[in-house]
Steps between C-alpha positions, in 0.01 A plus 500: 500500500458530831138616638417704792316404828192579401545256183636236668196504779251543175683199354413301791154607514470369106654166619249447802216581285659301213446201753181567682321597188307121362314693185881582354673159586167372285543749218531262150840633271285613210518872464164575455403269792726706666336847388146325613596476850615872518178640644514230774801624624470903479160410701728396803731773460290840516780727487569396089142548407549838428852415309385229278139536427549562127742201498314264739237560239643381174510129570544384150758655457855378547724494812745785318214782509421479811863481599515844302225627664582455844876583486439848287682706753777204595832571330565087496373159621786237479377149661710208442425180681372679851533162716909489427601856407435878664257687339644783321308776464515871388229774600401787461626739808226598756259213376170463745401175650252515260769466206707243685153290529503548103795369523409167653251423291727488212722271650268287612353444162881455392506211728209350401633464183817399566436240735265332254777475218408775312855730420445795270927430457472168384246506222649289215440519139699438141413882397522669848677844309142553274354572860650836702635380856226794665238253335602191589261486795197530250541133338194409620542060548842511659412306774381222318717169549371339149502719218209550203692397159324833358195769629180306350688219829498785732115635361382124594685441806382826644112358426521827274559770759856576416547866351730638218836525616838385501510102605801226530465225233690208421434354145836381506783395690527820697265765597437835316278828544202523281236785494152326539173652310277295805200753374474368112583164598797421648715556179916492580611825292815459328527823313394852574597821296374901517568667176821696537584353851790552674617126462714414194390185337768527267668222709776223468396123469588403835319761575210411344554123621438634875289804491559870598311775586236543786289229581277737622554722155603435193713218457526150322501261725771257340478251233610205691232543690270559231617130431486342818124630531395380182689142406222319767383282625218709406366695219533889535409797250634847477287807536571837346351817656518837308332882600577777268491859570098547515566213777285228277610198608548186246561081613659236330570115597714277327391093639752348541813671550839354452856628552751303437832476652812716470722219251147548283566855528208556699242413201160632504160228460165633485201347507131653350443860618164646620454869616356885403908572388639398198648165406872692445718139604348260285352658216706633202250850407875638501674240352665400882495187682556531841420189601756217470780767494818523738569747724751797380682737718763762404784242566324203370321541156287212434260693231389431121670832417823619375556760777438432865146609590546536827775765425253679205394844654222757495561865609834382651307165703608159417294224483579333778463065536225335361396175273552729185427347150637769210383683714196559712136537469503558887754560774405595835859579575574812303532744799367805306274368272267191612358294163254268434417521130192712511429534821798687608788649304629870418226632387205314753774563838416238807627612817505176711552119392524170687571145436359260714453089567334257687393142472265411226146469577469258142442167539492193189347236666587166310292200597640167544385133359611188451583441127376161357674277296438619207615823557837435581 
């Protein structure tokens, strides 16, 4: 689209300040670096105080809200590669120079990014559909050029600053979205539910193979990845959080934590549990074994019962997929009812429940000697 004279003289004006400005040539590609340097700017531009004050003020925040602060009365901001291509831009009729000043700074912190590699378009991952495209500029480590293997990476190579979020992380072959809990630990959650939420769990194997849901809300993140965190190198352990209605919160850890892979049917291997919840994987107090079971979905029934468990329903809810014995003490994937043997069940409701894991934090040290003769 075409833009009038007064455009096309602003547009020049961005370009010669573009090149006689050193603080943005200098500007690193991290977003929040970015944010940092916002004040330094406005301060040489007077005539945006008064527009972005509230958003020149929230430096830790990300790039997108101040975008959405200063561009509140813009109908569009389209920038694509400004040093080849027009800029094409819609606004508001009548806008004051103050407005078109808002204006510039939003495409100058476009071009900061851009220039530095980072493209909101181009973020890559195995499970990009558990993430809405409006949020895809919230992953919060997509600028990174090496990728953690899981969040307790990210926790560490932050030096502990990161914040809970959605991050990149490769613990495969190929990258994938995770939701990091950076504030208990730096925990990569695999499974979140809300007692009658809006997400079915009553889901297909391949469905259950490569998650669904919203990473950001209840979901399951996807049991091959379940197995490529947990088959090594290292040791990890699975952590179970549950609140119930009077918002009393209970913790769980299994150490270690071992899912197998899909031709084992996704197996289940838990190590010794420690926590204030019940024990509802590995002990039998309902005559259920969790632990060393497969996984069963609607499609694929893998159980120790005659019927399907995952198809067995309660007021009109199926089970949904889980590693059911005949069938469960627990199952954190019944959409209407959450259970955990005592601790939550029909008549003791939980409202929220999450599954969690991160590397191990148990060691067995073994020491070596040399044997002597009569040893061998």
């Amino acid at each position: 689209m075409p833009l009038d004279k007064n455009f096309q003289i602003f547009n020049q004006q961005l370009i010669e300040l573009w090149h006689q400005e050193p603080l943005l040539k200098s500007v690193p590609g991290s977003a929040g670096q970015v944010a940092v340097a916002i004040d330094s700017f406005i301060s040489q531009l007077p005539c945006l105080k008064s527009s972005c004050d509230e958003a020149s003020h929230s430096h830790t925040q990300t790039i997108s809200h101040f975008s959405q602060h200063c561009t509140s009365t813009l109908y569009t901001v389209g920038i694509k590669h400004f040093s080849t291509q027009p800029l094409l831009i819609h606004v508001a009729p009548h806008q004051s120079e103050k407005m078109k000043s808002v204006w510039l700074v939003v495409v100058l912190l476009q071009l900061m990014l851009d220039i530095n590699g980072v493209d909101m378009e181009d973020l890559k991952a195995n499970n990009l559909k558990m993430l809405p495209t409006e949020q895809h500029n919230q992953v919060l480590n997509q600028d990174m050029k090496v990728l953690p293997r899981d969040c307790h990476e990210m926790l560490l190579t932050s030096s502990g600053q990161a914040r809970d979020g959605v991050y990149l992380i490769q613990p495969g072959d190929s990258p994938i979205l995770a939701y990091c809990a950076m504030q208990e630990g730096g925990w990569t959650v695999v499974q979140h539910i809300t007692v009658n939420s809006s997400v079915n769990f009553d889901r297909t194997w391949a469905e259950y193979k490569l998650g669904f849901g919203d990473i950001t809300g209840d979901h399951w993140l996807g049991n091959e990845y379940l197995h490529q965190l947990t088959r090594g190198p290292g040791r990890y352990k699975l952590g179970v959080k549950l609140v119930d209605k009077d918002a009393v919160t209970k913790m769980g850890e299994y150490d270690p934590v071992l899912v197998e892979d899909e031709a084992s049917g996704f197996r289940l291997r838990l190590g010794l549990f420690q926590g204030t919840a019940v024990d509802a994987l590995t002990l039998d107090t309902e005559n259920y074994l969790h632990d060393n079971q497969r996984f069963t979905t609607k499609d694929k029934d893998n159980d120790n019962y005659f019927q399907n468990c995952a198809k067995l329903e309660f007021q009109g809810v199926a089970g949904g997929g889980w590693w059911y014995d005949a069938c469960a003490g627990a199952n954190l994937n019944r959409r209407n009812v959450i259970y955990w043997q005592k601790d939550c069940n029909k008549e003791r409701l939980c409202k929220y429940a999450w599954m969690m894991m991160k590397p191990s934090d148990t060691f067995k040290l073994v020491q070596g000697a040399e044997c002597r003769k009569d040893e061998l």
